[in-house]
KEKE-3310 file (N, C-alpha, C; in steps of 0.2 Angstrom, whole numbers, plus 5000, padded with zeros to 4 digits):
npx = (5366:5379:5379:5375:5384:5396:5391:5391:5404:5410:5400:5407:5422:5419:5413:5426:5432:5425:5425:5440:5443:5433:5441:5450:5447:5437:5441:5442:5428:5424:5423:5431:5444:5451:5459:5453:5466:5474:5485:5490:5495:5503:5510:5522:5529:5544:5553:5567:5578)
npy = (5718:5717:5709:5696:5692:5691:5681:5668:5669:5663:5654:5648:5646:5636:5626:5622:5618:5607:5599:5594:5588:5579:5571:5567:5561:5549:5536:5531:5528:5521:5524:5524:5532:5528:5524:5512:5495:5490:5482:5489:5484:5489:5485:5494:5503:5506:5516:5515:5524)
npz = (5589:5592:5603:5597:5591:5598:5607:5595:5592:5605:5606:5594:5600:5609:5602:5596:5607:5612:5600:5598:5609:5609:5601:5609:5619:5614:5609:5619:5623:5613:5599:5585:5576:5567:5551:5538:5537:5524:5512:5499:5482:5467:5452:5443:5427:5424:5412:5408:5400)
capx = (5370:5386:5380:5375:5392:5400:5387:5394:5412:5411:5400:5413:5426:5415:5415:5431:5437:5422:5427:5446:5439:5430:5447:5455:5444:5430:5442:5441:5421:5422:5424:5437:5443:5460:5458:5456:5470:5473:5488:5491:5500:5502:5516:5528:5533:5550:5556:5573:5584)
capy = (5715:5717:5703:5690:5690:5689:5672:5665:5669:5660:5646:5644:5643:5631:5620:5620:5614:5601:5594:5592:5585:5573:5566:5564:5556:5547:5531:5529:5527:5516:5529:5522:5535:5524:5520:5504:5493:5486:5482:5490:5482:5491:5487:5500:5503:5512:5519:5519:5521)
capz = (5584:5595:5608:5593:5587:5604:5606:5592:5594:5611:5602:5589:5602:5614:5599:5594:5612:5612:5595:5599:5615:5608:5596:5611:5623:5609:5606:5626:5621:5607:5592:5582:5571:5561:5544:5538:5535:5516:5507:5491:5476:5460:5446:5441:5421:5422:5405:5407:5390)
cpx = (5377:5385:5379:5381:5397:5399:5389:5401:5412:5405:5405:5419:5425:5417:5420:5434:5433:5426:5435:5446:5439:5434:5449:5452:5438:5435:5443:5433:5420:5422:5432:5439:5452:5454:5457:5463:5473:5481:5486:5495:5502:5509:5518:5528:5539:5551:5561:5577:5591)
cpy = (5713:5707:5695:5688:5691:5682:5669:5665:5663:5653:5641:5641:5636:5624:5618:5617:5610:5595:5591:5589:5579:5567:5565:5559:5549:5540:5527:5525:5525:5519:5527:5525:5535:5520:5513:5500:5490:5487:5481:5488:5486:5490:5495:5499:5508:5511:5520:5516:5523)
cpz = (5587:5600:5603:5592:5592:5605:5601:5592:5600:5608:5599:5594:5607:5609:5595:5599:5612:5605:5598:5607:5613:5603:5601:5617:5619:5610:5616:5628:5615:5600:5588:5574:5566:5557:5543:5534:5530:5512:5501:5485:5470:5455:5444:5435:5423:5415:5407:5401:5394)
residu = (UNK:UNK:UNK:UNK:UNK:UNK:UNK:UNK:UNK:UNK:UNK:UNK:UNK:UNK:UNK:UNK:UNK:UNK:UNK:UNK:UNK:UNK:UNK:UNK:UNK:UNK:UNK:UNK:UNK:UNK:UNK:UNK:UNK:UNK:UNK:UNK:UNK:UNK:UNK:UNK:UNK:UNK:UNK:UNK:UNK:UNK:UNK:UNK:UNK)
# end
């Protein structure tokens, strides 16, 4: 039981350095991970008395 839950620990951290990997190199490989770009308008009511 002991060795599973070491294999996993050392998975989880595998895949935490791959993911933050893959934000910092992916947009070098065509992964374009910026929102899109949209001007928003919306009217205001202020209520000032």
């Amino acid at each position: 039981m002991g060795r599973i839950m070491k294999w996993l620990v050392y998975l989880a951290i595998i895949g935490a350095v791959a993911l933050v990997a893959y934000a910092y190199v992916g947009p070098f490989f065509g992964a374009d991970f910026s929102p899109p770009q949209t001007e928003v308008r919306k009217p205001v009511a202020l209520d000032a008395d």
